[in-house]
ZADO-1210 file (C-alpha; in nm, 4 decimals, padded with zeros to 6 digits):
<atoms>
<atom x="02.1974" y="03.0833" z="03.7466" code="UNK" pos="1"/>
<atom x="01.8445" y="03.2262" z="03.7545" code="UNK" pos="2"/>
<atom x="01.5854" y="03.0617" z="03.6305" code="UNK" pos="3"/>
<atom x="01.3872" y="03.2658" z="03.3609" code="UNK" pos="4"/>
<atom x="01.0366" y="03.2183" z="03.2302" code="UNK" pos="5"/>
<atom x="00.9672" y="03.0953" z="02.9275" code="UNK" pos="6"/>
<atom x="00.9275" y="03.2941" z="02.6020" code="UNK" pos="7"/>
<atom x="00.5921" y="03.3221" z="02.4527" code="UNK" pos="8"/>
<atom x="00.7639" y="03.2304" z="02.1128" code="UNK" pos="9"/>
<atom x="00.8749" y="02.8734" z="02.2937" code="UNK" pos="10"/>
<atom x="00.5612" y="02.7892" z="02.4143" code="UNK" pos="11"/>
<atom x="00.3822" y="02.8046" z="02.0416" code="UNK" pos="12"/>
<atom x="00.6665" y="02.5895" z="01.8922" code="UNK" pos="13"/>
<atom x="00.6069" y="02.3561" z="02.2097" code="UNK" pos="14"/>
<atom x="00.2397" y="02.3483" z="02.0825" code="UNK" pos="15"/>
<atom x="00.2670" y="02.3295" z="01.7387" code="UNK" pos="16"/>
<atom x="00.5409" y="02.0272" z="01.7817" code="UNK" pos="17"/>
<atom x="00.2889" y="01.8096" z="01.9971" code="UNK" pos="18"/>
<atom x="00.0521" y="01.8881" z="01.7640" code="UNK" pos="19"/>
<atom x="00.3190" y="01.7626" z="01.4251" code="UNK" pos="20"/>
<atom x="00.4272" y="01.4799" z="01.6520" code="UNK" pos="21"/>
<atom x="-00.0009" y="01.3595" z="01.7052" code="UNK" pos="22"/>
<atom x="-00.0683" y="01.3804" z="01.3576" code="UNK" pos="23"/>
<atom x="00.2779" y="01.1892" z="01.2621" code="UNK" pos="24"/>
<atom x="00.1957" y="00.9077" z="01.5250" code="UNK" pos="25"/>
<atom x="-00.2000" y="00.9190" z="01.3665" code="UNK" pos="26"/>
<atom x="-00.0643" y="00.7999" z="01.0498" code="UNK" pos="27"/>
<atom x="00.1654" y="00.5731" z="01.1565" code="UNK" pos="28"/>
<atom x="-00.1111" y="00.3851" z="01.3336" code="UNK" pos="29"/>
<atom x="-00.3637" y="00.4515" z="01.0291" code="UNK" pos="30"/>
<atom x="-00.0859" y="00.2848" z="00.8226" code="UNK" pos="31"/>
<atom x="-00.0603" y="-00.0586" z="01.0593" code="UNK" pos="32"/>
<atom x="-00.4549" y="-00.0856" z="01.0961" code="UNK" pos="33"/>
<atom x="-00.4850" y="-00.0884" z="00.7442" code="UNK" pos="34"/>
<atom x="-00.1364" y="-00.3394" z="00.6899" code="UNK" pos="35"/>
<atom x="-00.3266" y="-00.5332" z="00.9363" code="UNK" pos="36"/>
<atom x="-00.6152" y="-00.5401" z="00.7979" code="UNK" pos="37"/>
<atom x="-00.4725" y="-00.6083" z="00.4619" code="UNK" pos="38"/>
<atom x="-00.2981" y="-00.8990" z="00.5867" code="UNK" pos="39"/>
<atom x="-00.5655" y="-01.0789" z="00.8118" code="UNK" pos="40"/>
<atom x="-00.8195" y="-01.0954" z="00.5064" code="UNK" pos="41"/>
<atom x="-00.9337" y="-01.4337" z="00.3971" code="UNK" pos="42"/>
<atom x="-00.7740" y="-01.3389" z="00.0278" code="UNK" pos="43"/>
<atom x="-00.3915" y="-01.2439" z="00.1225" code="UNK" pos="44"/>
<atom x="-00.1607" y="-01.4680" z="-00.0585" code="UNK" pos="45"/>
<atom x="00.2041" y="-01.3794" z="-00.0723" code="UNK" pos="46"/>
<atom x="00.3444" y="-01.3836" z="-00.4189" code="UNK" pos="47"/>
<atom x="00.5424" y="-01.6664" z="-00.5434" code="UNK" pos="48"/>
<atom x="00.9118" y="-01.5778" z="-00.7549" code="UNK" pos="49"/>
<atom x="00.7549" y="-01.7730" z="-01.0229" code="UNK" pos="50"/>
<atom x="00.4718" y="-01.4926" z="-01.0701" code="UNK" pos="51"/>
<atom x="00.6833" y="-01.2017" z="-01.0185" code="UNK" pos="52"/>
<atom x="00.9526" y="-01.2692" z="-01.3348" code="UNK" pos="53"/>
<atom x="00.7687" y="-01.2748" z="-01.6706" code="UNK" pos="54"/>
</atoms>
């Protein structure tokens, strides 16, 4: 079996999904740096059960 070249069509879908899959792995750490953040501050205090049922 021959090998063919690729279609033009493939290589902007190629581009286009790097580009989806950067921006989706950009959040993802955006998301964690700010969880971490959140978390590592002097004024973080889990919830107790007591506060949560009224």
């Amino acid at each position: 079996m021959a090998i063919r070249a690729e279609h033009e069509i493939h290589t902007r879908r190629k581009g286009r999904n790097v580009g989806v899959g950067l921006m989706l792995a950009a959040f993802v750490v955006l998301v964690l740096a700010i969880t971490f953040a959140k978390v590592t501050s002097d004024d973080f205090e889990v919830p107790s059960t007591s506060e949560l049922v009224n």
